[in-house]
TORMARVO-906641 format. One record per residue (C-alpha): x, y, z negated; residue number from 1. Coordinates in Angstrom, 1 decimal, always signed. Example, Ala and Ser with C-alpha at 12.3 -4.5 7.8 and 13.67 -1.06 7.14 Angstrom:
2
<c1=+12.3; c2=-4.5; c3=-7.8; pos=1> .
<c1=+13.7; c2=-1.1; c3=-7.1; pos=2> .
***
This chain:
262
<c1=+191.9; c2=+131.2; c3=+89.3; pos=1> .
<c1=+192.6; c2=+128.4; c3=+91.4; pos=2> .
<c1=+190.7; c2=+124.9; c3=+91.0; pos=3> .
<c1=+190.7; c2=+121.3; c3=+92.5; pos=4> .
<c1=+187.1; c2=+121.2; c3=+92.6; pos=5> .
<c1=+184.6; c2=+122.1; c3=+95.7; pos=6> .
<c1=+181.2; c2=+122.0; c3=+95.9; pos=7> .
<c1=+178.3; c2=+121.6; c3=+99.1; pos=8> .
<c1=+174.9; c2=+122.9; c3=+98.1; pos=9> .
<c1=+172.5; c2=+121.5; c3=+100.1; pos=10> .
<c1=+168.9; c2=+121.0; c3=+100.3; pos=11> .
<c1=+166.9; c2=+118.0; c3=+100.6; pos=12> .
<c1=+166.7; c2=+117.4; c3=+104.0; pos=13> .
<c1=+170.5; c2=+118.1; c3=+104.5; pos=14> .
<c1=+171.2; c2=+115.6; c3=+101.9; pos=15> .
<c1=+169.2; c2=+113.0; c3=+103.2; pos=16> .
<c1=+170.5; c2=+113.3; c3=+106.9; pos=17> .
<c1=+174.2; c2=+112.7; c3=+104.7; pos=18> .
<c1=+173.4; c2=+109.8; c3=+103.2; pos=19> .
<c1=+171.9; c2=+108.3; c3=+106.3; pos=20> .
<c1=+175.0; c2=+109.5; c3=+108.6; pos=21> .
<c1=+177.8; c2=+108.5; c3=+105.9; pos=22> .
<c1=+179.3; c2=+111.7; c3=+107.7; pos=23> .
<c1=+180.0; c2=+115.2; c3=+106.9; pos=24> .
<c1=+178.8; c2=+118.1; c3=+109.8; pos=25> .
<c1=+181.6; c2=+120.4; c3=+110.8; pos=26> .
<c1=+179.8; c2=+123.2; c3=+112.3; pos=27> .
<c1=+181.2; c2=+124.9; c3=+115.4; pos=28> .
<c1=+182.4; c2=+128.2; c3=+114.9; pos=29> .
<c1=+180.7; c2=+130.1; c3=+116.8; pos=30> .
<c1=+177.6; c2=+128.7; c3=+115.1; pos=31> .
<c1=+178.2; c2=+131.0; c3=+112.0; pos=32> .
<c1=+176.1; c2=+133.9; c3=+111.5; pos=33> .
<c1=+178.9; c2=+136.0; c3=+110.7; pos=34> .
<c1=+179.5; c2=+138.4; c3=+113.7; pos=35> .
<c1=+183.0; c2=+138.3; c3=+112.6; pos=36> .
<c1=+183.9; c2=+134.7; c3=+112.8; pos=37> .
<c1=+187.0; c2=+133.7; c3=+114.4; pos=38> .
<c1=+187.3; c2=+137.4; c3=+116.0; pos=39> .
<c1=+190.8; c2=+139.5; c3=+116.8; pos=40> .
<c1=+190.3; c2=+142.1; c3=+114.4; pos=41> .
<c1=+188.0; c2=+144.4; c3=+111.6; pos=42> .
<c1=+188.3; c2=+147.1; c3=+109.5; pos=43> .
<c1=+189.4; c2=+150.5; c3=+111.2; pos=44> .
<c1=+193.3; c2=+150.1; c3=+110.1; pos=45> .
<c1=+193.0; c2=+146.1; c3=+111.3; pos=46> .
<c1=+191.6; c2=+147.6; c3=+115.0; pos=47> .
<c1=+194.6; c2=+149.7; c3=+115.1; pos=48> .
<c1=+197.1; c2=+147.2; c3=+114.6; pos=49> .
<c1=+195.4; c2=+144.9; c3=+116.9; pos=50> .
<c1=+195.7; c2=+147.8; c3=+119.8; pos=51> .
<c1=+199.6; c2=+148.5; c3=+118.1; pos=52> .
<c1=+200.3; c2=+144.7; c3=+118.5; pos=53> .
<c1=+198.8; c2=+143.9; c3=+121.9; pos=54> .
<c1=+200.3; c2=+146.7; c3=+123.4; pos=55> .
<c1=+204.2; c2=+145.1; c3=+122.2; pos=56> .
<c1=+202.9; c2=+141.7; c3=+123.1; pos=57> .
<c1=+201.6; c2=+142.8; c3=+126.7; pos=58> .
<c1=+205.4; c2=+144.4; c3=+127.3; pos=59> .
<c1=+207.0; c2=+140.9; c3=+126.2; pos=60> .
<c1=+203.9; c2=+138.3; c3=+127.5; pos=61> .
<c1=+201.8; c2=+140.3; c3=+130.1; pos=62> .
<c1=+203.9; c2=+139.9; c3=+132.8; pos=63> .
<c1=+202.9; c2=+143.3; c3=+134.4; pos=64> .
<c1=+199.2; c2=+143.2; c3=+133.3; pos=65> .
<c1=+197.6; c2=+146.6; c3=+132.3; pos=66> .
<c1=+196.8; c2=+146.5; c3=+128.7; pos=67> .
<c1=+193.2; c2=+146.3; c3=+129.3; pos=68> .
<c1=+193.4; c2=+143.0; c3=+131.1; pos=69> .
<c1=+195.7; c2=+141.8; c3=+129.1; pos=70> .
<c1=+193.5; c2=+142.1; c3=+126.0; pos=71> .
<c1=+190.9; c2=+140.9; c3=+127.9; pos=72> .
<c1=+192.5; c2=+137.7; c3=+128.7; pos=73> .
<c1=+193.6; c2=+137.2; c3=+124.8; pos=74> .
<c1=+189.9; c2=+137.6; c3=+124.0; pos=75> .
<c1=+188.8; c2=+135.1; c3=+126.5; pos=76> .
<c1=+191.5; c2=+132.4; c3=+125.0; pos=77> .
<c1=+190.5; c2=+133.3; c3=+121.4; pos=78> .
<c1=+186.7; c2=+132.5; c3=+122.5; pos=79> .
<c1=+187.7; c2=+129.4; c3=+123.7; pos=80> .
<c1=+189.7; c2=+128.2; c3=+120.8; pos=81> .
<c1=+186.5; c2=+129.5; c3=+118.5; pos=82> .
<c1=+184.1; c2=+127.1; c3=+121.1; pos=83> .
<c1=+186.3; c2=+124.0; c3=+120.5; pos=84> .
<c1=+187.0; c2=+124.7; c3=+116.1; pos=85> .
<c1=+184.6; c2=+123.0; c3=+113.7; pos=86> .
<c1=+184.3; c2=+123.8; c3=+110.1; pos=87> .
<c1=+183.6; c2=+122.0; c3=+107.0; pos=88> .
<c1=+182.5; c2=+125.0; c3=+104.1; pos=89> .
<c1=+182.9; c2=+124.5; c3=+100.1; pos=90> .
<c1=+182.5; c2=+126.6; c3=+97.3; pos=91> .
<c1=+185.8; c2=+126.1; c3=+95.1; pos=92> .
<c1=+184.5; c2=+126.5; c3=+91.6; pos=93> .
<c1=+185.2; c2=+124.7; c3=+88.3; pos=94> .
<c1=+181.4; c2=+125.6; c3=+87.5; pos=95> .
<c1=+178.1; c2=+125.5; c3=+89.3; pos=96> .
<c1=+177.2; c2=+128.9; c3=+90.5; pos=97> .
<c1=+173.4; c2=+129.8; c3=+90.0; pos=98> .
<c1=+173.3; c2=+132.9; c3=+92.9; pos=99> .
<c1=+174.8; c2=+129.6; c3=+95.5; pos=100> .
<c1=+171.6; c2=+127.8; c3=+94.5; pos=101> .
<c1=+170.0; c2=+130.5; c3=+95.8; pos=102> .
<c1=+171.3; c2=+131.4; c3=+98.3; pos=103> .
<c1=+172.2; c2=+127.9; c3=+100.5; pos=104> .
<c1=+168.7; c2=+125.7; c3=+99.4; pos=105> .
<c1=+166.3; c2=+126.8; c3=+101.3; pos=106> .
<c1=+164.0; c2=+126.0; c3=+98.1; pos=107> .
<c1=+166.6; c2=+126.2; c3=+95.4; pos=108> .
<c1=+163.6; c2=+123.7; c3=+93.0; pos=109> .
<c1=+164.3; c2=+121.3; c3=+95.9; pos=110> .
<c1=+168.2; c2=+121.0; c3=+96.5; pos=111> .
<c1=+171.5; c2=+119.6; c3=+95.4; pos=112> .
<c1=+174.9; c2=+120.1; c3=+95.3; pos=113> .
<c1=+177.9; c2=+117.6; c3=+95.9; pos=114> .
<c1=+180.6; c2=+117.4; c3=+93.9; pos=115> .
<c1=+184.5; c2=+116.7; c3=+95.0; pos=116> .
<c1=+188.1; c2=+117.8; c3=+95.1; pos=117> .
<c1=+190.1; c2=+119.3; c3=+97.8; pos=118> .
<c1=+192.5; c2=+116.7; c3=+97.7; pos=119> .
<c1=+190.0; c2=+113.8; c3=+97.9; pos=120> .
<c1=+188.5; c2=+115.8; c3=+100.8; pos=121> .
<c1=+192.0; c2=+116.0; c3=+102.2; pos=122> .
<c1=+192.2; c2=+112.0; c3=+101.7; pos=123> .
<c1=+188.8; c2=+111.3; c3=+103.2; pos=124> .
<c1=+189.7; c2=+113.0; c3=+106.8; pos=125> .
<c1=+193.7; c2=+112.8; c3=+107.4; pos=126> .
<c1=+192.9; c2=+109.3; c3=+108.8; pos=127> .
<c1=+190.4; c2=+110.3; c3=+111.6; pos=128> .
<c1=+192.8; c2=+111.7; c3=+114.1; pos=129> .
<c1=+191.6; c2=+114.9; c3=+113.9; pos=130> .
<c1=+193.7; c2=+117.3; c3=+115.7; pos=131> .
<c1=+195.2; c2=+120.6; c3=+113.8; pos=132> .
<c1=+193.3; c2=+119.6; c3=+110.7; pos=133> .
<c1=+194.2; c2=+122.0; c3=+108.2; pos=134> .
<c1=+192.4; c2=+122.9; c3=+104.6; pos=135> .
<c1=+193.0; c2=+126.1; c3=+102.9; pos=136> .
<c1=+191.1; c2=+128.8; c3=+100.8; pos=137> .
<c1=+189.8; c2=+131.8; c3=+102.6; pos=138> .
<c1=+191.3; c2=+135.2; c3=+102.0; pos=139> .
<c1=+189.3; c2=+138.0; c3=+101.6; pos=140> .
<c1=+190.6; c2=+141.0; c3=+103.7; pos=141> .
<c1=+189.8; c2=+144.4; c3=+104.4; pos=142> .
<c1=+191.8; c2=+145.1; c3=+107.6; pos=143> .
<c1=+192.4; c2=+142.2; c3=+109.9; pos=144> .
<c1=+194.4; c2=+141.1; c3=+113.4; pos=145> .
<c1=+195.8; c2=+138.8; c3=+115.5; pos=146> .
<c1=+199.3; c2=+139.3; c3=+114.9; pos=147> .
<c1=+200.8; c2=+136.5; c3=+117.9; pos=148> .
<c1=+200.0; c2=+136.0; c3=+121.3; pos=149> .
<c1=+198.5; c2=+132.4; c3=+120.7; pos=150> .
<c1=+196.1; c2=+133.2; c3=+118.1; pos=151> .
<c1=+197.2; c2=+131.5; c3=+114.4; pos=152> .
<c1=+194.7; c2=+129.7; c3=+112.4; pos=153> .
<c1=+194.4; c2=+132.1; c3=+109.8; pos=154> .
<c1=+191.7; c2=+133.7; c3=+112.1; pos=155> .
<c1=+189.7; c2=+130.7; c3=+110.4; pos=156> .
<c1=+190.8; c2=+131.1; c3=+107.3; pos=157> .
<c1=+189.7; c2=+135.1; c3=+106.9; pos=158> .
<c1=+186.9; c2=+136.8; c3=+106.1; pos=159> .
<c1=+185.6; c2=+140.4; c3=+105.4; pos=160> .
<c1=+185.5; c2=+141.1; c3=+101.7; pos=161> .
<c1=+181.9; c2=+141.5; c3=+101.9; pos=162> .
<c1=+182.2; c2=+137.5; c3=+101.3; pos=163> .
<c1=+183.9; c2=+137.0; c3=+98.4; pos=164> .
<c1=+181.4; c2=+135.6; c3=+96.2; pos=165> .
<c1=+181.3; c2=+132.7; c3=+98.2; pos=166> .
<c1=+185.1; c2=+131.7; c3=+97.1; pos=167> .
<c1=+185.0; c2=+129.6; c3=+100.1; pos=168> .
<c1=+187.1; c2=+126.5; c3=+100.9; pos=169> .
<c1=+187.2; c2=+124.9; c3=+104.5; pos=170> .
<c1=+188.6; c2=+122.3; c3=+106.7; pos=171> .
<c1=+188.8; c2=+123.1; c3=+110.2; pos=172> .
<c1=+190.0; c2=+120.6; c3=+113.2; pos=173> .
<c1=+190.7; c2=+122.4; c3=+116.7; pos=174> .
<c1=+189.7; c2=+120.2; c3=+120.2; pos=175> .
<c1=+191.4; c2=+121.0; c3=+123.2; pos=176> .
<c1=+189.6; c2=+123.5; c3=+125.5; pos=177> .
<c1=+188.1; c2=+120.7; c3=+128.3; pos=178> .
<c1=+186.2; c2=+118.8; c3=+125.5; pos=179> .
<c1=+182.2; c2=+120.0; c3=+125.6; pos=180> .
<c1=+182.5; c2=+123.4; c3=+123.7; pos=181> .
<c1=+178.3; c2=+123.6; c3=+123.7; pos=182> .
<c1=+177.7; c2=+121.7; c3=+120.7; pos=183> .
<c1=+176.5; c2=+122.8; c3=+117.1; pos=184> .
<c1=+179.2; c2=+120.7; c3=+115.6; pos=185> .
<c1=+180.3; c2=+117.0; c3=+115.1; pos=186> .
<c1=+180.0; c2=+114.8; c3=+112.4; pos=187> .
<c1=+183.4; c2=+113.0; c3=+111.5; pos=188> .
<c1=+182.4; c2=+109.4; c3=+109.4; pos=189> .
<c1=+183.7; c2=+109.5; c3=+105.3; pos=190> .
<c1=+183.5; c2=+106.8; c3=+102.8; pos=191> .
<c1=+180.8; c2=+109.3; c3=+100.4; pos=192> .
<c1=+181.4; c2=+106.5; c3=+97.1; pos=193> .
<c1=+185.1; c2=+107.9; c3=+97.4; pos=194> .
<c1=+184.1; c2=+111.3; c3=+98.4; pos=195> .
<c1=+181.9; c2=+112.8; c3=+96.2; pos=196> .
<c1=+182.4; c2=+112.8; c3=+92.4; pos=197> .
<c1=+178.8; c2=+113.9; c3=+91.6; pos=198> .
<c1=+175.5; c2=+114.3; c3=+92.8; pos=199> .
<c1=+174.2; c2=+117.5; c3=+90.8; pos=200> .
<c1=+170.5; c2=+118.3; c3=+91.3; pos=201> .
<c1=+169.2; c2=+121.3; c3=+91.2; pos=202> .
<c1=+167.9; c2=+123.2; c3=+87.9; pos=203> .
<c1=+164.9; c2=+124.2; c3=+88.7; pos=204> .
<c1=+164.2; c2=+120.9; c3=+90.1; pos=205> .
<c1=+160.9; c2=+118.9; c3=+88.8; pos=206> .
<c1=+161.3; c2=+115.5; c3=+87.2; pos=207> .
<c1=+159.0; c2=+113.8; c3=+90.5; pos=208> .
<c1=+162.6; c2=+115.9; c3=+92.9; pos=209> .
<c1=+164.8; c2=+114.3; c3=+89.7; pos=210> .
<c1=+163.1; c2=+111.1; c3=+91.2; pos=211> .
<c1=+163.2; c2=+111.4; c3=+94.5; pos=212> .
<c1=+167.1; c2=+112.3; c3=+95.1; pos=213> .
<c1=+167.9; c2=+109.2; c3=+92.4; pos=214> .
<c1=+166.0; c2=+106.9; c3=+94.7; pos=215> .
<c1=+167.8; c2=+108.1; c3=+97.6; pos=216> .
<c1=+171.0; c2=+107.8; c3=+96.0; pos=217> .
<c1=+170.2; c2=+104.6; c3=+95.3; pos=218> .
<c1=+169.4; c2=+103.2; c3=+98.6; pos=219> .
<c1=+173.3; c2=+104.4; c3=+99.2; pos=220> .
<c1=+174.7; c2=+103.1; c3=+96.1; pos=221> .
<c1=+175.5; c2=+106.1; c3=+95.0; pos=222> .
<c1=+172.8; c2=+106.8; c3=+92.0; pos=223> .
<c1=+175.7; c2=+106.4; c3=+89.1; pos=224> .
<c1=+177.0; c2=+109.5; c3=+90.6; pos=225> .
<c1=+173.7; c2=+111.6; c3=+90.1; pos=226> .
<c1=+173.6; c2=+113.9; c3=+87.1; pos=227> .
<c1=+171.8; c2=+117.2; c3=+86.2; pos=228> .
<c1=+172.6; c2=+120.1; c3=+86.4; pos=229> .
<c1=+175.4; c2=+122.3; c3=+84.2; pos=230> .
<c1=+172.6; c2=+126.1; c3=+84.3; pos=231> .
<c1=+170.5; c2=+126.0; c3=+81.4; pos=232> .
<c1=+167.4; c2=+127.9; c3=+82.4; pos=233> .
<c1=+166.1; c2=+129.0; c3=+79.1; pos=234> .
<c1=+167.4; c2=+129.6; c3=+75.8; pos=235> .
<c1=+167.7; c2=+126.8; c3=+73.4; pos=236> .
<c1=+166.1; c2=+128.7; c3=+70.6; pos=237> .
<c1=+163.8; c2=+131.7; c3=+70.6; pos=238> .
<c1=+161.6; c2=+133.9; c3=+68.1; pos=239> .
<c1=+157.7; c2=+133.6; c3=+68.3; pos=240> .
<c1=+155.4; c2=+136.4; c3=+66.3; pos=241> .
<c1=+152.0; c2=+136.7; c3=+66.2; pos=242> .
<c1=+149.9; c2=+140.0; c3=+65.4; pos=243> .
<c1=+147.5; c2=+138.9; c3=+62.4; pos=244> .
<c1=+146.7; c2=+143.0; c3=+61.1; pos=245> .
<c1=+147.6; c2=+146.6; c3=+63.3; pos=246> .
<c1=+146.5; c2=+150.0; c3=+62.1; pos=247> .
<c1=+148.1; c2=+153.4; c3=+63.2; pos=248> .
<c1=+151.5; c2=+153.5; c3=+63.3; pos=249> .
<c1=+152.1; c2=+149.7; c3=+61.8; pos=250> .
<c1=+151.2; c2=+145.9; c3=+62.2; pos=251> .
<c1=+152.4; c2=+142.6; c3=+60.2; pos=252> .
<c1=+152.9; c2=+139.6; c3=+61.9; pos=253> .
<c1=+154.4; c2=+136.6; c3=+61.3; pos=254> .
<c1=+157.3; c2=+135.2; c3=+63.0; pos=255> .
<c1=+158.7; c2=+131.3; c3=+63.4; pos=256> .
<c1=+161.8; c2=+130.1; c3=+65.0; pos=257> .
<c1=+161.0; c2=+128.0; c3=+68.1; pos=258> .
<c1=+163.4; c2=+125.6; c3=+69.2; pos=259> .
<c1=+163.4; c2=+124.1; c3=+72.7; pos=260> .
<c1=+162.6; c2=+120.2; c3=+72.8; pos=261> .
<c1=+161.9; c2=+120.2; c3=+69.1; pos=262> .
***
């Protein structure tokens, strides 16, 4: 099901260096731990194709090449364009997903997660002069390949299935190949009061982390936007019993209904 809303876990220190910068990271892509990042082809059926459609393109584009340089050479400009793409990653959710939490604080009792839409993310970074700025979902595919000679952008926007849960949403901006390609990333300057809807902290935060983030926020004008968060973490209402007589084979106990913060 589709939704506006997008979401950045993050923990602490993350958070803090975005409130200080005023500026979201967009990670190179080669960065990503994902082997499979911004690469020609996977799945065995998507390797195939890839050998199918090089060998048409190399009769039409090669210009005599074998195929084997010529598929080299595609690889080469497809590293390059990878070298010079940044990324900006969301989960798109309408809810808070406990497993992201997990999985992107590096202490999930000490983290946060930011709160927009796509199409205030849109807003925030159309003005920048970004080149080839494009946002879009991720599609989850089995069998992948570059299907033109100049590599399309949905190499960005494609991922192995394995990935799904992440129901990722990105903005990606491509630099031309003579600007420094060595980087981790860049930061590109946002107004965050516009940006960010909310400023959700984490569940199984403590009240003195409560504190802290509220603090920060503060500092940036931004504490009416922090809120806790949607997870409950235990049950409003449970059933205590206590063992007052056993023998063999039976016990009575009594029993009272507990209910959480009364």
């Amino acid at each position: 099901m589709s939704t506006e809303f997008i979401w950045r876990y993050l923990d602490i220190e993350k958070f803090s260096m975005l409130l200080k910068q005023q500026a979201l990271f967009f990670s190179s892509a080669k960065k990503f731990e994902d082997p499979f990042e911004g690469e020609f082809a996977w799945g065995r059926i998507g390797y195939d194709k890839f050998i199918e459609t090089q060998k048409k393109l190399c009769l039409t584009h090669g210009g005599g090449m074998d195929l084997d340089m010529f598929m080299a050479f595609n690889l080469k400009t497809l590293k390059e364009i990878s070298e010079n793409t940044y990324i900006s990653c969301w989960h798109s959710s309408e809810h808070e997903s406990e497993a992201m939490w997990k999985l992107y604080c590096k202490n999930p009792a000490k983290g946060v997660v930011i709160k927009s839409k796509k199409k205030t993310l849109q807003s925030q970074l159309e003005n920048k002069g970004l080149k080839k700025l494009q946002l879009k979902p991720v599609k989850y595919i089995s069998n992948f390949w570059v299907k033109q000679y100049n590599p399309e952008s949905d190499v960005f926007f494609s991922k192995r299935p394995s990935f799904e849960f992440e129901k990722e949403f990105r903005a990606i901006f491509q630099e031309g190949a003579f600007h420094n390609s060595s980087v981790n990333g860049k930061l590109i300057p946002v107004s965050l009061v516009e940006l960010l809807d909310e400023i959700r902290i984490s569940p199984f935060a403590v009240q003195n982390f409560k504190n802290e983030v509220l603090e920060l926020s503060k500092k940036y004008g931004l504490d009416t936007k922090v809120t806790v968060s949607e997870i409950e973490m235990h049950p409003i209402m449970s059933v205590e019993e206590k063992i007052i007589a056993e023998g063999s084979g039976w016990y009575q106990s009594t029993i009272r209904l507990a209910v959480r913060g009364a």
